[in-house]
N, C-alpha and C positions, 0 to 999 in steps of 0.2 A: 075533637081536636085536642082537648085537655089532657084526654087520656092516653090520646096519643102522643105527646109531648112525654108524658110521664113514662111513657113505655119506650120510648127512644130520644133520650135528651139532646142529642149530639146528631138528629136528623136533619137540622136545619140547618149547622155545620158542613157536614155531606153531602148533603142536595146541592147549596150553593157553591161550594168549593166543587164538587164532583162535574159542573157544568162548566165552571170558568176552565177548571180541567182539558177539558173533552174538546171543547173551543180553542185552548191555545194551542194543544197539543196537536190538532188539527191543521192550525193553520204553520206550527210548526215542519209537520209531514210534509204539506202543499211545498214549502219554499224548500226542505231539501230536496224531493223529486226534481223543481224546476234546476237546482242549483245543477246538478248532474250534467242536463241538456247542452247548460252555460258553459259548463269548462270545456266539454268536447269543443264547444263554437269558438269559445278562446283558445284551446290548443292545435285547432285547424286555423286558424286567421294568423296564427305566432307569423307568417311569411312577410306576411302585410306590415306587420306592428315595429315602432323606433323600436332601436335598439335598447333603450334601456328599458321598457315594459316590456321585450324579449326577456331579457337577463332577468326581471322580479318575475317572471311567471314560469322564468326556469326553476327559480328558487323556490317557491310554492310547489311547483309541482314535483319535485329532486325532495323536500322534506317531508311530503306526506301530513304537513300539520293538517291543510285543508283537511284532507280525506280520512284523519280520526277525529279532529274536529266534527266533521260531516257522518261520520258515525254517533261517534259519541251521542251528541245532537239528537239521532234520529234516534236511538235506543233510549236516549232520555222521553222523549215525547211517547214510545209506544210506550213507558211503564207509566208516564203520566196520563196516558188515553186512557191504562187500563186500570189505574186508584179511581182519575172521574166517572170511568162506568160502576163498577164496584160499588164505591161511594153514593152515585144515583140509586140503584138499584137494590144493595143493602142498608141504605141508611135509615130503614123502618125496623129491622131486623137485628138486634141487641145481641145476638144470638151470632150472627155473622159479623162482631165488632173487633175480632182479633184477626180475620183476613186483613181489615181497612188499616188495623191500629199495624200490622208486616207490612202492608203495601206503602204505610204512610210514613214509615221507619225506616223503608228502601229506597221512599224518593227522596223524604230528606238527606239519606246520608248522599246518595247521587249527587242533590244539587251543593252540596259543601265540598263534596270531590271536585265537580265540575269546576266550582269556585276558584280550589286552590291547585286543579293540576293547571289550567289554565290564565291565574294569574288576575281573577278577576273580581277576589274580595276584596272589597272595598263597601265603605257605609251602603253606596247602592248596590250594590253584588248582596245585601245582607235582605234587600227586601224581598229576592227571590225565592228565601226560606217562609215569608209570609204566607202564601198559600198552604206549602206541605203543613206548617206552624196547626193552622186553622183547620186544617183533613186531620192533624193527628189530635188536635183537640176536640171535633168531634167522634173521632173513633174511642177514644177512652172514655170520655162520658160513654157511652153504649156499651163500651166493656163494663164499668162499673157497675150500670142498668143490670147486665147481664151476671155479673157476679151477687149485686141482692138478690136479685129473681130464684139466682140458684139456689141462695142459701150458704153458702159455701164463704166462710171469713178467711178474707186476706189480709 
């Protein structure tokens, strides 16, 4: 265990962020599939509905925020699926720490985009970098691993 420690610092980093990952991102997928189902049932009901949750759900649907939102969203979640499996999977492997350290350097910059094309940094907006924060600090520890091992000064 010790030595394994020594041979990939940044594994216990990865393992745990790599799962919390793979869970959210998860349950992220589950609620945009269902979301899908919903607008069709609210855009077939529009006959039934007052007049004015007519007119807001013309507006939703007339800008299209929903449905890049509901992109965006879901394209975030499959690159966060694919850092927590990564991360699970190579965080033994010091050797595979420059894949985790791109993938963890693509989701942060995603979730700062998200942030601010969407209007939603703020002090809480800022904890959703905590996780990428944590994947890309153990991915560099395991690069470093990886660069003594090699021999090789940076």
């Amino acid at each position: 265990m010790a030595q394994e420690r020594r041979k990939a610092p940044g594994r216990m980093f990865l393992l745990v962020t790599g799962i919390i990952m793979v869970i959210f991102s998860g349950l992220v997928i589950i609620l945009c599939m269902l979301y899908l189902p919903m607008m069709g049932i609210l855009c077939g009901m529009m006959g039934a509905m007052e007049p004015e949750l007519v007119q807001s759900l013309d507006y939703i649907i007339a800008t299209n925020l929903v449905w890049e939102m509901l992109i965006t969203l879901g394209c975030s979640a499959l690159l966060q699926m694919t850092c927590g499996i990564v991360g699970i999977v190579c965080g033994k492997k010091p050797r595979a720490a420059a894949v985790c350290c791109w993938l963890g350097a693509s989701y942060t910059g995603i979730v700062l985009a998200q942030s601010i094309a969407f209007g939603f940094f703020n002090p809480f907006g800022l904890l959703a970098l905590i996780l990428p924060a944590l994947y890309l600090t153990g991915a560099v520890l395991n690069l470093r691993q990886a660069v003594r091992e090699s021999g090789v000064d940076a």
